[in-house]
N, C-alpha and C positions, 0 to 999 in steps of 0.2 A: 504494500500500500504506500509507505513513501516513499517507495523506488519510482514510482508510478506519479505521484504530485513533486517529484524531483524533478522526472523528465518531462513533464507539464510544464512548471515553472520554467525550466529552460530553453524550452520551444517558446514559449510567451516571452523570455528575454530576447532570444534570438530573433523571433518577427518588431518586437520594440527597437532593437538595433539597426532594424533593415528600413522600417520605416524611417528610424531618424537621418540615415543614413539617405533615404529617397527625399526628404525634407530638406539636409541640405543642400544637395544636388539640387533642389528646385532652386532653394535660395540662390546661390551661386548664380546658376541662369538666368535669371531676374535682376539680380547684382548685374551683371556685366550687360543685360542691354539696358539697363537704366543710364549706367555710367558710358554709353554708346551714345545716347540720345540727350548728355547732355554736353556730350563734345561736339555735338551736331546744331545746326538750327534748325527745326522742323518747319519753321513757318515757309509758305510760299514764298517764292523772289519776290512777288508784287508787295507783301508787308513786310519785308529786310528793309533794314535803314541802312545805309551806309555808315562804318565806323571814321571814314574823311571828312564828316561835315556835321560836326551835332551840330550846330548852331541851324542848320535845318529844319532839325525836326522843331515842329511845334510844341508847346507845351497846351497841354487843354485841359484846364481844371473844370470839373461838372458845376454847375450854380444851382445851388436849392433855392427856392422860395424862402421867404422868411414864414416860422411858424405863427402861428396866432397866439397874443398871451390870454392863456385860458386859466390861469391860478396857478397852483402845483397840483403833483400825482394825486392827491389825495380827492382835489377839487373835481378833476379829470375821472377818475372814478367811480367814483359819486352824485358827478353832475352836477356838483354845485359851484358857485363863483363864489372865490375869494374864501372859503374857511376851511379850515380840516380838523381831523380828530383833537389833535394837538392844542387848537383854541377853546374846545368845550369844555 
């Protein structure tokens, strides 16, 4: 009988090994085309900027609208203008 949950146990070590072993062979492949694709530019020629000319490229900040002042959170939550918990 524990000859028998011996050689259990080390058939179950031995597929644990193989898997880890298949794990990090994935890692590895995954490693080295990351580290591919970051020695690379993936983007199309039409959106490459030229490294000759930054003064080029444009800078374009987004503009938000200004928000409306509606009180604080608490106002805003509760729908009420101007008090919160904090004042009662």
């Amino acid at each position: 009988m524990l000859k028998e949950q011996i050689d259990l146990l080390r058939s179950q070590l031995d597929d644990v090994r193989a898997d880890r072993e298949d794990i990090r062979s994935d890692r590895n492949h995954w490693r080295q085309i990351a580290e591919r694709s970051l020695l690379t530019d993936q983007r199309p020629p039409s959106e490459r900027t030229p490294d000759a000319a930054p003064e080029m490229v444009e800078s374009v900040e987004p503009t938000l609208p200004p928000l409306p002042s509606t009180g604080g959170f608490w106002s805003r939550l509760f729908g009420r203008q101007g008090d919160s918990p904090s004042e009662q």
